[in-house]
Jmol script that loads the backbone (N, CA, C; Angstrom):
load data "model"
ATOM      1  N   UNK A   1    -113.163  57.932   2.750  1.00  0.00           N
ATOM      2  CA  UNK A   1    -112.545  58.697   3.813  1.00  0.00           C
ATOM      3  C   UNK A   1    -111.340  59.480   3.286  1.00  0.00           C
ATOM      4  N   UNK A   2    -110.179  58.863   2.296  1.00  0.00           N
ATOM      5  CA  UNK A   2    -109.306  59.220   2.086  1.00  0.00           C
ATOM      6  C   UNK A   2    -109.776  60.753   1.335  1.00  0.00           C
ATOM      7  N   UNK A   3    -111.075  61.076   0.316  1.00  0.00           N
ATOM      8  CA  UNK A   3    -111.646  62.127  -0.355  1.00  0.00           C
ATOM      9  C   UNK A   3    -111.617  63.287   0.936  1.00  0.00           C
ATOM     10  N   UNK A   4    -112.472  63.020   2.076  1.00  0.00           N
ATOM     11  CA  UNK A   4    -112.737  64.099   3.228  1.00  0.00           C
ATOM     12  C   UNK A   4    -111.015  64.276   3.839  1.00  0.00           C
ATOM     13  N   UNK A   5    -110.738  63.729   3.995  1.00  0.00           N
ATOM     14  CA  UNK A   5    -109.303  63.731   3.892  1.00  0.00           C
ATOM     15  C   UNK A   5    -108.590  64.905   3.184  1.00  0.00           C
ATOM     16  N   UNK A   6    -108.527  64.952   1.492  1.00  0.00           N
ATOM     17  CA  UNK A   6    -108.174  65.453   0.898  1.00  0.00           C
ATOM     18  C   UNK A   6    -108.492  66.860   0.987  1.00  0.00           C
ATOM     19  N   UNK A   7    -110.384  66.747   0.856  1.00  0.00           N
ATOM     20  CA  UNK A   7    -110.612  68.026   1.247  1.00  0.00           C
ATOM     21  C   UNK A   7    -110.349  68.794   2.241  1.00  0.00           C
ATOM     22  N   UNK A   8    -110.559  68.545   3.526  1.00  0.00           N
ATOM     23  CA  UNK A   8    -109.934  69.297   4.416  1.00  0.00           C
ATOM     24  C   UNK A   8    -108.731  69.501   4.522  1.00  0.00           C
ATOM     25  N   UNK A   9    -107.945  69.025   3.762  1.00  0.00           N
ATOM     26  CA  UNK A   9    -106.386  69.337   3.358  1.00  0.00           C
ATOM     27  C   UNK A   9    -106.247  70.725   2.291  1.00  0.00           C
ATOM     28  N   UNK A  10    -107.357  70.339   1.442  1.00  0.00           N
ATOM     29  CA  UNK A  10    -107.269  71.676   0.611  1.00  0.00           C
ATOM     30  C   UNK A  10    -108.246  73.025   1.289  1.00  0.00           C
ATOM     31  N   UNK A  11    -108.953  72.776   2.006  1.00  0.00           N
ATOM     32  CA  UNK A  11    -109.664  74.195   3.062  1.00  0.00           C
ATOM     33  C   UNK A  11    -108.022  74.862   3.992  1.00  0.00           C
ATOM     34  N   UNK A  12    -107.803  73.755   4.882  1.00  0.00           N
ATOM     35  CA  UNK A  12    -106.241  73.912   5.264  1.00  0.00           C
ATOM     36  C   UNK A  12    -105.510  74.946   4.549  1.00  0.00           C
ATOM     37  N   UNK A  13    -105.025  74.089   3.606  1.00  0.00           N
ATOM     38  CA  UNK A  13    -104.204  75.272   2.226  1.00  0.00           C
ATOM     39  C   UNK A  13    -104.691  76.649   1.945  1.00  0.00           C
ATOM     40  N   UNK A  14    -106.253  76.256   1.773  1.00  0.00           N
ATOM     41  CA  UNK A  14    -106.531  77.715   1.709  1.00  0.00           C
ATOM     42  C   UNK A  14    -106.849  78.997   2.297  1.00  0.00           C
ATOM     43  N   UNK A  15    -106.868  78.353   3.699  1.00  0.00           N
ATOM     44  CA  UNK A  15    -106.294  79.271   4.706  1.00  0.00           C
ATOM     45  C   UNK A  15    -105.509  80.130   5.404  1.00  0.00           C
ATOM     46  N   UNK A  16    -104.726  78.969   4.696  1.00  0.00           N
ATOM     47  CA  UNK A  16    -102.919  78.960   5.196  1.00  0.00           C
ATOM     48  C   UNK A  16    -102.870  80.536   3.802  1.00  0.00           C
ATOM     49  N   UNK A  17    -102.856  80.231   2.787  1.00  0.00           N
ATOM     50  CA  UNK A  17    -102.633  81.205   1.539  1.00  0.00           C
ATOM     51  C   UNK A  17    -103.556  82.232   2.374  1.00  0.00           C
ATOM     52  N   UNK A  18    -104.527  82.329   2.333  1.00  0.00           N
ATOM     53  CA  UNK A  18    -104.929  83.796   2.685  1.00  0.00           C
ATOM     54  C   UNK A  18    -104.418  84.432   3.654  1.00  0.00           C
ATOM     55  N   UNK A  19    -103.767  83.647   5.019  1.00  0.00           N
ATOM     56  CA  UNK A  19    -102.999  84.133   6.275  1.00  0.00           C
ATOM     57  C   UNK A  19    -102.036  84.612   5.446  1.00  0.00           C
ATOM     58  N   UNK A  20    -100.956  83.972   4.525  1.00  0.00           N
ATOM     59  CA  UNK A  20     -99.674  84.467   3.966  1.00  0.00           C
ATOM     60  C   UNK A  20    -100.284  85.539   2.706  1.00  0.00           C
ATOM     61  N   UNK A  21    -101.129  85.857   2.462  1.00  0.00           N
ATOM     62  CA  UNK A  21    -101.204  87.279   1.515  1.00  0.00           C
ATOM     63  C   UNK A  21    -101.688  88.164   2.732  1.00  0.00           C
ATOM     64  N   UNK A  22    -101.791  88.054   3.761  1.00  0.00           N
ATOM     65  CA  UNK A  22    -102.145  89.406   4.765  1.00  0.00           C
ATOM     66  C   UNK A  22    -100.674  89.413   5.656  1.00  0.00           C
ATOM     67  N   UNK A  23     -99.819  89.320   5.085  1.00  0.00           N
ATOM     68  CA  UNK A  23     -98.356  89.301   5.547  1.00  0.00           C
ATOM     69  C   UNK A  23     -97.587  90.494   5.402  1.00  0.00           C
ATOM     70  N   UNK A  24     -96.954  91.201   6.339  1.00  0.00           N
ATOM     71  CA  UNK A  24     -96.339  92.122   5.522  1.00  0.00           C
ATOM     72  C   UNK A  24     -94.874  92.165   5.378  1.00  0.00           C
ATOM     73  N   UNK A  25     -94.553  93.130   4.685  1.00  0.00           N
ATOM     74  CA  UNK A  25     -93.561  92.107   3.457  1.00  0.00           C
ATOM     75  C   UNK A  25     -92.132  91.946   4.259  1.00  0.00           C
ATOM     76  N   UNK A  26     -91.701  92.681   5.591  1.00  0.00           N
ATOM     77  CA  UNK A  26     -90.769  92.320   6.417  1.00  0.00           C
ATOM     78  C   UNK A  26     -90.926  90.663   6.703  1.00  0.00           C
ATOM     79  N   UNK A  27     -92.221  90.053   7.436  1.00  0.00           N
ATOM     80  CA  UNK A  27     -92.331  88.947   7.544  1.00  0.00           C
ATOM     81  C   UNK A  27     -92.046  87.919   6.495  1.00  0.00           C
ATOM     82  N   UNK A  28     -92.856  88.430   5.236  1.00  0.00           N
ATOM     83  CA  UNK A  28     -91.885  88.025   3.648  1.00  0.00           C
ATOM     84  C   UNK A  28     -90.840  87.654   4.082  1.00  0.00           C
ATOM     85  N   UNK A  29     -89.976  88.967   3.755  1.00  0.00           N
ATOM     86  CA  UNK A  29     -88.662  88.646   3.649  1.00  0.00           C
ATOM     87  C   UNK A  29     -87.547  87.850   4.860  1.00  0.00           C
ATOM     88  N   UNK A  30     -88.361  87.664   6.309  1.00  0.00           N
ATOM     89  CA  UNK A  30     -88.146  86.586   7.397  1.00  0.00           C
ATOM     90  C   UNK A  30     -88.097  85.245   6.775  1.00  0.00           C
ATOM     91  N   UNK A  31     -89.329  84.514   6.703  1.00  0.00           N
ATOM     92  CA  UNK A  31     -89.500  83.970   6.177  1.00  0.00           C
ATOM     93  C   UNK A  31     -88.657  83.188   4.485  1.00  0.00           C
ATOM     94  N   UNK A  32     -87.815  84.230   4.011  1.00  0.00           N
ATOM     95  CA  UNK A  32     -86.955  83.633   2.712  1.00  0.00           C
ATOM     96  C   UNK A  32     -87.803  83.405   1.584  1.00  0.00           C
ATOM     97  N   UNK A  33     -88.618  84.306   1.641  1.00  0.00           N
ATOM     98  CA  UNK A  33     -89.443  83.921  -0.029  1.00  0.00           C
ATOM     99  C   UNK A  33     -89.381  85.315  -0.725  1.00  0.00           C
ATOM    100  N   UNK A  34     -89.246  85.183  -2.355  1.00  0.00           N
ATOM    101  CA  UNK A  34     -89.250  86.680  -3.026  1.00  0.00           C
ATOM    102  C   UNK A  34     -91.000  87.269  -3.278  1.00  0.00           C
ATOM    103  N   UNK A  35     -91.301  88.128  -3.309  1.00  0.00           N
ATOM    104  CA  UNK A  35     -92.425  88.535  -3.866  1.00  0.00           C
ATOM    105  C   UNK A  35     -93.150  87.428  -5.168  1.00  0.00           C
ATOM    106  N   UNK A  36     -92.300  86.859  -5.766  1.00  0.00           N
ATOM    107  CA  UNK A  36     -92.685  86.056  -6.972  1.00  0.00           C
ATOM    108  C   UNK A  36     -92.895  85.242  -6.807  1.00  0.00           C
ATOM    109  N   UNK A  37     -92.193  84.767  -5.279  1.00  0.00           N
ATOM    110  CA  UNK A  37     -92.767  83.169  -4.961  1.00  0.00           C
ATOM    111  C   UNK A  37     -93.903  83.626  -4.361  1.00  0.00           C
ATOM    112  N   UNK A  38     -94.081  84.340  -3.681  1.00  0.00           N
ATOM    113  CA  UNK A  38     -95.734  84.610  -2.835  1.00  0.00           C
ATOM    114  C   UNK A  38     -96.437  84.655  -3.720  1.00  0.00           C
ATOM    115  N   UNK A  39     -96.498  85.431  -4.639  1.00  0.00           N
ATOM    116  CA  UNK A  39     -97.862  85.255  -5.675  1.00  0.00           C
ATOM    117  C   UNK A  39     -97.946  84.245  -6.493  1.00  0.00           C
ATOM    118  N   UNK A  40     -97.324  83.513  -6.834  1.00  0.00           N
ATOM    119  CA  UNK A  40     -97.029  82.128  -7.243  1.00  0.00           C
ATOM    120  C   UNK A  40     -97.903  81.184  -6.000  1.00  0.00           C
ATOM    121  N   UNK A  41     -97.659  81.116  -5.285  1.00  0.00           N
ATOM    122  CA  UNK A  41     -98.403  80.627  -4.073  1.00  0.00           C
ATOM    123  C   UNK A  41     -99.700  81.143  -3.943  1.00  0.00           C
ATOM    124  N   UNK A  42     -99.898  82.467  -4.487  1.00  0.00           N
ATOM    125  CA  UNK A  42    -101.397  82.717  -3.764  1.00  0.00           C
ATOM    126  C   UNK A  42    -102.083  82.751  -5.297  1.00  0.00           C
ATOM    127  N   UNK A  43    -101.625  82.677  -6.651  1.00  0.00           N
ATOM    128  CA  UNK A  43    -102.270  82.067  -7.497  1.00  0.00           C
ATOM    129  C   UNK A  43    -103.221  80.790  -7.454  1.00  0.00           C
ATOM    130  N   UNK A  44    -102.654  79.888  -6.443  1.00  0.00           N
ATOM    131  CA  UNK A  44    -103.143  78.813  -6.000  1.00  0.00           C
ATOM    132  C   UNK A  44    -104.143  78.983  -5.495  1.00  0.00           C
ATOM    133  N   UNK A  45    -104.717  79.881  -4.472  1.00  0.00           N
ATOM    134  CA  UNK A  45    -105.684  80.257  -3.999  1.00  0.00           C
ATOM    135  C   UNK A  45    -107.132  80.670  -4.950  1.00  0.00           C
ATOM    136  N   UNK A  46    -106.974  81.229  -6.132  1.00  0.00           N
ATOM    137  CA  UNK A  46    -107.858  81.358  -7.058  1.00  0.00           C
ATOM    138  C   UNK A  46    -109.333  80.016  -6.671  1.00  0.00           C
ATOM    139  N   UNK A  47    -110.305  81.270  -7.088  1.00  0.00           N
ATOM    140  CA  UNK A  47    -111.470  80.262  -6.644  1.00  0.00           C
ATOM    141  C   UNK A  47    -111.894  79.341  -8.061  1.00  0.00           C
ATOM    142  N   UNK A  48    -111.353  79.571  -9.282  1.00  0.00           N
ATOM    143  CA  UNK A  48    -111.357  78.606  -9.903  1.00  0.00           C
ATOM    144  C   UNK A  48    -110.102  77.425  -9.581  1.00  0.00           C
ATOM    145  N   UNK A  49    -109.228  77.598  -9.210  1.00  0.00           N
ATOM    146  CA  UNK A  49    -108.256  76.347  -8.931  1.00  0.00           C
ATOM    147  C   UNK A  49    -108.722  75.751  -7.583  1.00  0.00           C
ATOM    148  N   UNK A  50    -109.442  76.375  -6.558  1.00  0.00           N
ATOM    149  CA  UNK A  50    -109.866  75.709  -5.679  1.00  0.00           C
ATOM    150  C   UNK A  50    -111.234  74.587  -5.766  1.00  0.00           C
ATOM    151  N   UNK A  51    -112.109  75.350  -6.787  1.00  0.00           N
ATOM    152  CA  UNK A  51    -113.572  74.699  -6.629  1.00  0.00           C
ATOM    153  C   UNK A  51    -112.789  73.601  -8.047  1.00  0.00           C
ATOM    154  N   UNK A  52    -111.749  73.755  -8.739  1.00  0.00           N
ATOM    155  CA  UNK A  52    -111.515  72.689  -9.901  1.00  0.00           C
ATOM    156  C   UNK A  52    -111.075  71.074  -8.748  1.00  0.00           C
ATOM    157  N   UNK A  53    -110.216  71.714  -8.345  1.00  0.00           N
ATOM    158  CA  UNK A  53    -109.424  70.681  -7.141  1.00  0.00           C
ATOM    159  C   UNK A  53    -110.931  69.609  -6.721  1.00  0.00           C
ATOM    160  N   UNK A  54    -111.478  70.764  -6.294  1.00  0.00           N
ATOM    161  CA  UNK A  54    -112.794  70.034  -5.156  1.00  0.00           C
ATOM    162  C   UNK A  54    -113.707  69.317  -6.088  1.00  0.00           C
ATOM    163  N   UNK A  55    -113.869  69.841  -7.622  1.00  0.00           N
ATOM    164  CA  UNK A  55    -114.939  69.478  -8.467  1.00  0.00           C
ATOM    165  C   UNK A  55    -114.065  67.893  -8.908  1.00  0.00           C
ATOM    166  N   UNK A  56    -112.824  67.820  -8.891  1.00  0.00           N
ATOM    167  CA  UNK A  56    -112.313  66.308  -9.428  1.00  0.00           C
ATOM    168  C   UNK A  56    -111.748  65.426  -8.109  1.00  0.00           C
ATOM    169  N   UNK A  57    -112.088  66.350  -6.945  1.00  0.00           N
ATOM    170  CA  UNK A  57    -112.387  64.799  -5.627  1.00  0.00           C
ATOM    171  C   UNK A  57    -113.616  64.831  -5.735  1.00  0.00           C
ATOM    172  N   UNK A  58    -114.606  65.294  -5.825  1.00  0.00           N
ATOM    173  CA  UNK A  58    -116.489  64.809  -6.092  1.00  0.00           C
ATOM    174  C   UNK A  58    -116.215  63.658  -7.079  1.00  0.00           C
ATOM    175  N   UNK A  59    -115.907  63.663  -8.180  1.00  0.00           N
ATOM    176  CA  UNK A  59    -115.953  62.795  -9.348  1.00  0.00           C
ATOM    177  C   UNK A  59    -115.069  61.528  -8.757  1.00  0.00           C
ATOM    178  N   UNK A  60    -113.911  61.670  -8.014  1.00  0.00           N
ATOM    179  CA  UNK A  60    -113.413  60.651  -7.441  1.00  0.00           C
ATOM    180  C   UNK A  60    -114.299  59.767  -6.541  1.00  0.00           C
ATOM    181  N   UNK A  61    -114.761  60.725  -5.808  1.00  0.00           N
ATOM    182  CA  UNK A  61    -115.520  60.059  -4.647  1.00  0.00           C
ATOM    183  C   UNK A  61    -116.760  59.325  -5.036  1.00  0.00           C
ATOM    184  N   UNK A  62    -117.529  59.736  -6.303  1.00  0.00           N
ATOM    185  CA  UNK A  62    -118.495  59.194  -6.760  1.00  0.00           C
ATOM    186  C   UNK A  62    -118.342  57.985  -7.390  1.00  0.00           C
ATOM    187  N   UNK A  63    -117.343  58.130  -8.094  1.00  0.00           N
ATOM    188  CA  UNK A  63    -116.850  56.853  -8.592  1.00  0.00           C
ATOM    189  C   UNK A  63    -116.362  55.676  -7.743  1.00  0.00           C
ATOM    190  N   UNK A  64    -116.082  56.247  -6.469  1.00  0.00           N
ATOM    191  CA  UNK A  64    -115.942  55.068  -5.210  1.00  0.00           C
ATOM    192  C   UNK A  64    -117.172  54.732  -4.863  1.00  0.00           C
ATOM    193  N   UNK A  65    -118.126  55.506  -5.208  1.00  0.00           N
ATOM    194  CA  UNK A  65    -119.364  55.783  -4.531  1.00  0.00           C
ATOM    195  C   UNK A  65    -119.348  55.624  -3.205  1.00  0.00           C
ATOM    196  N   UNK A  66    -118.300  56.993  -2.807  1.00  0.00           N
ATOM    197  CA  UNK A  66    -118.682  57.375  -1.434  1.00  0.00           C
ATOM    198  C   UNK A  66    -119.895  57.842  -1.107  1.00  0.00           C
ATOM    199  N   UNK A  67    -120.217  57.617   0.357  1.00  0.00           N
ATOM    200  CA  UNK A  67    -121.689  58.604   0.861  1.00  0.00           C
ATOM    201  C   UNK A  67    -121.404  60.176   1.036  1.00  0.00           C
ATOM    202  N   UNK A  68    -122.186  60.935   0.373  1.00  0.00           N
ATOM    203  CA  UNK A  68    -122.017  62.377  -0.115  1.00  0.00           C
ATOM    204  C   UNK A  68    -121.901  62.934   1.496  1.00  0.00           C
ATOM    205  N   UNK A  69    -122.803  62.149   2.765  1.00  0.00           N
ATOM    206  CA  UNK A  69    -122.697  62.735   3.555  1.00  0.00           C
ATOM    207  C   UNK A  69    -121.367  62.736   4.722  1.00  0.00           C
ATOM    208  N   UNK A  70    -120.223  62.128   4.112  1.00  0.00           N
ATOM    209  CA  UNK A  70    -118.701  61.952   4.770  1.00  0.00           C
ATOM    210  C   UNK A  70    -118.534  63.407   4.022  1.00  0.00           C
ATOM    211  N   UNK A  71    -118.925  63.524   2.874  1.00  0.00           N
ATOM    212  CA  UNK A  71    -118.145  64.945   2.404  1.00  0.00           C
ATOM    213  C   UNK A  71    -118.722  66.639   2.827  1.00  0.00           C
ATOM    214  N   UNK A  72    -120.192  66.193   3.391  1.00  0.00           N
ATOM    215  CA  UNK A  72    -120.524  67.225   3.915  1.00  0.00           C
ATOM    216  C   UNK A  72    -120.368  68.246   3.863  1.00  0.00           C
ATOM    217  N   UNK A  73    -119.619  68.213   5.042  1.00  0.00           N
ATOM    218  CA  UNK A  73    -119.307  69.203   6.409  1.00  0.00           C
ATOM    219  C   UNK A  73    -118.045  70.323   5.569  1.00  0.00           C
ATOM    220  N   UNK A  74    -116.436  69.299   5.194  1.00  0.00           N
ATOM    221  CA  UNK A  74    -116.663  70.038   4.532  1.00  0.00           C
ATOM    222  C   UNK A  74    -116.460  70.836   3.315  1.00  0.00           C
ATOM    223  N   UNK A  75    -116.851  70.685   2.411  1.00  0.00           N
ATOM    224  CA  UNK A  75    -117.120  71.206   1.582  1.00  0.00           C
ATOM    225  C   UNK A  75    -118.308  72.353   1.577  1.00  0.00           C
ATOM    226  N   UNK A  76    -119.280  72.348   2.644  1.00  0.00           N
ATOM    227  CA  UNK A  76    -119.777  73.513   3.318  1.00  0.00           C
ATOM    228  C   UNK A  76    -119.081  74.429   3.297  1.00  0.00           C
ATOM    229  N   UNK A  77    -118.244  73.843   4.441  1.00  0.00           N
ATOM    230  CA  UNK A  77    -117.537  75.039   4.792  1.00  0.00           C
ATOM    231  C   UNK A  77    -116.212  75.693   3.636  1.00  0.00           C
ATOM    232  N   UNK A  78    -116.011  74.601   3.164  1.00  0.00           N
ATOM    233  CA  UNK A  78    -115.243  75.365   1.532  1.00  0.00           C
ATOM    234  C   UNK A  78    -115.883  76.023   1.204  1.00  0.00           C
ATOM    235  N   UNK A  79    -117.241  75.843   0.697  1.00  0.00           N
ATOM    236  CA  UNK A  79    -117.799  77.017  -0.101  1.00  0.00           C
ATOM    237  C   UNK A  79    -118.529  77.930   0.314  1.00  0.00           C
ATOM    238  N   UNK A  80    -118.719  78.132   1.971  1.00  0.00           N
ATOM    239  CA  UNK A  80    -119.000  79.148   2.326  1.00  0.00           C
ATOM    240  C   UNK A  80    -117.670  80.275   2.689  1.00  0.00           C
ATOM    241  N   UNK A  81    -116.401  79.609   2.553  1.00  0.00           N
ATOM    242  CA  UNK A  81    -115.224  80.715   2.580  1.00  0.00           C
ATOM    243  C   UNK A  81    -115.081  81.319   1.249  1.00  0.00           C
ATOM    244  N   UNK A  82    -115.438  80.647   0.616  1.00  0.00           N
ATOM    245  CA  UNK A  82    -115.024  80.874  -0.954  1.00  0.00           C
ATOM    246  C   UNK A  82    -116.312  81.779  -1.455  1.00  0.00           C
ATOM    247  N   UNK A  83    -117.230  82.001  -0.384  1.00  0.00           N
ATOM    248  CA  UNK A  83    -118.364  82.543  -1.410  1.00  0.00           C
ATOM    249  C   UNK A  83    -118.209  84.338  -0.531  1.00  0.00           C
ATOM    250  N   UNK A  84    -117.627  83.852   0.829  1.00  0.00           N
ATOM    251  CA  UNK A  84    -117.300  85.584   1.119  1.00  0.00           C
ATOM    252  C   UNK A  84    -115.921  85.649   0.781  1.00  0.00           C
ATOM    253  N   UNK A  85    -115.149  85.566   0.222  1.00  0.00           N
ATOM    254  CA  UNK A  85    -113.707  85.894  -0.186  1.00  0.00           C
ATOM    255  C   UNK A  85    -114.369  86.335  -2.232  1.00  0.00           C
ATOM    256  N   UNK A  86    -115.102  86.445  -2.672  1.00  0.00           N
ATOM    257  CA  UNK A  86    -115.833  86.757  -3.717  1.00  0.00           C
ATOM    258  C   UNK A  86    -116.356  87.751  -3.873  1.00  0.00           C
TER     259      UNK A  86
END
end "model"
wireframe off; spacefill off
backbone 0.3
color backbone group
């Protein structure tokens, strides 16, 4: 449980990052962050740092030998955001 957990914590995140790169930059600068921290932040978003994240909770979860079908749902839906943001 704690794995589905995780993941939907990291879909979360990566939501959250794509809402804050469609920001414009008055709201930026509301908000208190420089341009360097935003892209610093939306580096994170990269679909290799996302599917790496997700590829070493699979290996976690297997090794608990969780049931693949708690992880489902989603990781679906991870990689169907990740496959139109591509």
């Amino acid at each position: 449980m704690k794995a589905k957990n995780t993941i939907s914590r990291l879909i979360r995140q990566y939501q959250t990052r794509q809402q804050l790169s469609d920001l414009p930059s008055y709201l930026i600068d509301d908000i208190g962050k420089t341009p360097e921290e935003i892209k610093q932040e939306l580096s994170k978003n990269s679909v290799t740092f996302v599917l790496s994240k997700t590829l070493a909770l699979l290996i976690m979860a297997t090794q608990a030998k969780l049931k693949m079908t708690i992880l489902s749902q989603p990781l679906n839906t991870l990689f169907n955001q990740l496959l139109r943001r591509a």
